[in-house]
N, C-alpha and C positions, 0 to 999 in steps of 0.2 A: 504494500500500500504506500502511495508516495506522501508526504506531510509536507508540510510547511517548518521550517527552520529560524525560528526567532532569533540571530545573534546577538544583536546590540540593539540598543535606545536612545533616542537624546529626548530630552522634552523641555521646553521653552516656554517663556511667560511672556506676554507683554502685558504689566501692573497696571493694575484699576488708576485712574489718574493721568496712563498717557494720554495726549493729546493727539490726536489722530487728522492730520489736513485733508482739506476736501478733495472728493474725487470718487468716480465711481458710481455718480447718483448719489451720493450722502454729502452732506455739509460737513466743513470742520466739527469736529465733537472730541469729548475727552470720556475714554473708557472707562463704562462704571463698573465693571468687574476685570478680574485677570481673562485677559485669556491666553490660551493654550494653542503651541503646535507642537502635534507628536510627529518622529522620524524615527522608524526603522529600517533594522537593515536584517536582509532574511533571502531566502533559494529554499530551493524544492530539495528535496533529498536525493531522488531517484537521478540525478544529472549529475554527469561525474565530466570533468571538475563542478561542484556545488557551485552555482552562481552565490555573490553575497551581495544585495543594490540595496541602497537607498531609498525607504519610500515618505513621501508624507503619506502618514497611516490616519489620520484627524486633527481637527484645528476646531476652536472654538470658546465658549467659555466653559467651567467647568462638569458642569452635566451635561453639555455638549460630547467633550472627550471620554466621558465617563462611559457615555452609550456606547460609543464605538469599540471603547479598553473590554465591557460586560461582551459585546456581540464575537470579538477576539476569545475572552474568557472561555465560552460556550466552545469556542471551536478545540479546544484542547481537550475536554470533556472525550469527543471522539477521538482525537488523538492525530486530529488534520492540523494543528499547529501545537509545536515543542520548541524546546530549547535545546541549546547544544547537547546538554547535561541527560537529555532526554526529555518525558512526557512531565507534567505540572497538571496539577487543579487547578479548577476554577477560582478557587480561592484564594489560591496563593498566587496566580496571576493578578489578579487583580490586587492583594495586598501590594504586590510589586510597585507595581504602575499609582494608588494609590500614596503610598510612601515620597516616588519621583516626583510627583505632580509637587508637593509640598514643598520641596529641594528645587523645585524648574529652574535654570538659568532662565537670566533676564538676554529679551530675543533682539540678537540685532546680527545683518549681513553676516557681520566681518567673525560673530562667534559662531553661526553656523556651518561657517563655511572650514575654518577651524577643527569643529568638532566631528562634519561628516564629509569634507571636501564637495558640499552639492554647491552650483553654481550657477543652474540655471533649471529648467523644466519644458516639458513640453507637452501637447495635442496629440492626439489621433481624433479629426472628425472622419466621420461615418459620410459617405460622398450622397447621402442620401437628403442632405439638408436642399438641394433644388429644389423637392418640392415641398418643404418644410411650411408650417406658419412665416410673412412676412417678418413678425420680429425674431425670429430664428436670425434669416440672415443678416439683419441689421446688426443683430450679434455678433456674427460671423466677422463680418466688416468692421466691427468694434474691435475684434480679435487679432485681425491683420496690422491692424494698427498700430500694437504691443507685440507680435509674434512675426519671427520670420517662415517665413515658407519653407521648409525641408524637402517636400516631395513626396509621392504617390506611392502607396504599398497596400496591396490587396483590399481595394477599393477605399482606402483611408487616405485621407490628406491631413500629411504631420507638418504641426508649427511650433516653432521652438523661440524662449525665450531665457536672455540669461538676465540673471538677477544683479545689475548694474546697479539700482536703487532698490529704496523700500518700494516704492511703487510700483515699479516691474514684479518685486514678489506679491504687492496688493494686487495689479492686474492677474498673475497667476490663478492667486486664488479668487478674485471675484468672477471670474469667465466659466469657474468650473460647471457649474450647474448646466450652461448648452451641451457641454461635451456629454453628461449623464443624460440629457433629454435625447442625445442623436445615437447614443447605445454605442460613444468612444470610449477613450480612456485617457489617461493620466498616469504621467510619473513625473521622477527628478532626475538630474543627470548628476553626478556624483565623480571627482577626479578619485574617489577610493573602492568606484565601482569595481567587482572581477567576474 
């Protein structure tokens, strides 16, 4: 049976009180809670050499991450996500990750990049957005505008973006939602991918 390989974590805060500049459709505003972005790094078992990437695995404020760390939890249960060490409980997954959250480093570029060598991210759209709702592609077109065009692979069109500023990683994350309506995907690029 092939599983899922947990190796490492980082998990990052940005504290209730930052100020956050306009853009995106939101006004300037100052964060009334922490919030959270999780990164792991993890491969499939059955793949020899074991990939190890980089993912952002959730972002959000607290019971945000929470949901996502409980949905992870469940999966070790069956024994589709471990640790190096082997299989965990539910319980003490989440003691884990619980415990981190507490401890997060405060999130900025220059320590992410530091702690998991990610630099940038990118798209897969689904080539199917032609005949999508109009504000689909208005989205799309949003998207071009922060993302460079990579190229075509099995009906997917990849855009890739590297995280220059905060905004490039806010663009990142704000865009994601088209990509889950067109049934793409998401990752990061990581110089400590293998």
């Amino acid at each position: 049976m092939s599983y899922t390989i947990e190796y490492d974590k980082k998990i990052f805060k940005m504290p209730e009180g930052t100020l956050i500049p306009e853009g995106f459709g939101k006004m300037e505003h100052t964060l009334i809670q922490d919030n959270f972005f999780i990164f792991t790094k993890s491969g499939c078992n059955n793949i020899d050499p074991r990939p190890k990437r980089w993912h952002l695995t959730a972002f959000g404020w607290n019971y945000e991450v929470i949901s996502s760390i409980c949905e992870r939890a469940g999966w070790t249960e069956s024994g589709s996500l471990q640790l190096p060490s082997g299989k965990i409980t539910p319980e003490a997954y989440l003691k884990i990750y619980r415990k981190e959250l507490k401890t997060a480093s405060l999130f900025s570029l220059k320590s992410l990049q530091q702690a998991t060598g990610i630099y940038g991210g990118y798209y897969y759209l689904n080539d199917k957005h032609n005949c999508s709702p109009e504000w689909v592609n208005k989205s799309i077109d949003k998207i071009k505008d922060w993302f460079e065009y990579y190229g075509e692979y099995n009906g997917y069109y990849r855009y890739d973006i590297r995280f220059s500023t905060l905004n490039h990683f806010r663009a990142f994350l704000h865009f994601q939602h088209i990509v889950n309506k067109m049934g793409g995907y998401i990752d990061v690029q990581s110089y400590m991918n293998k």
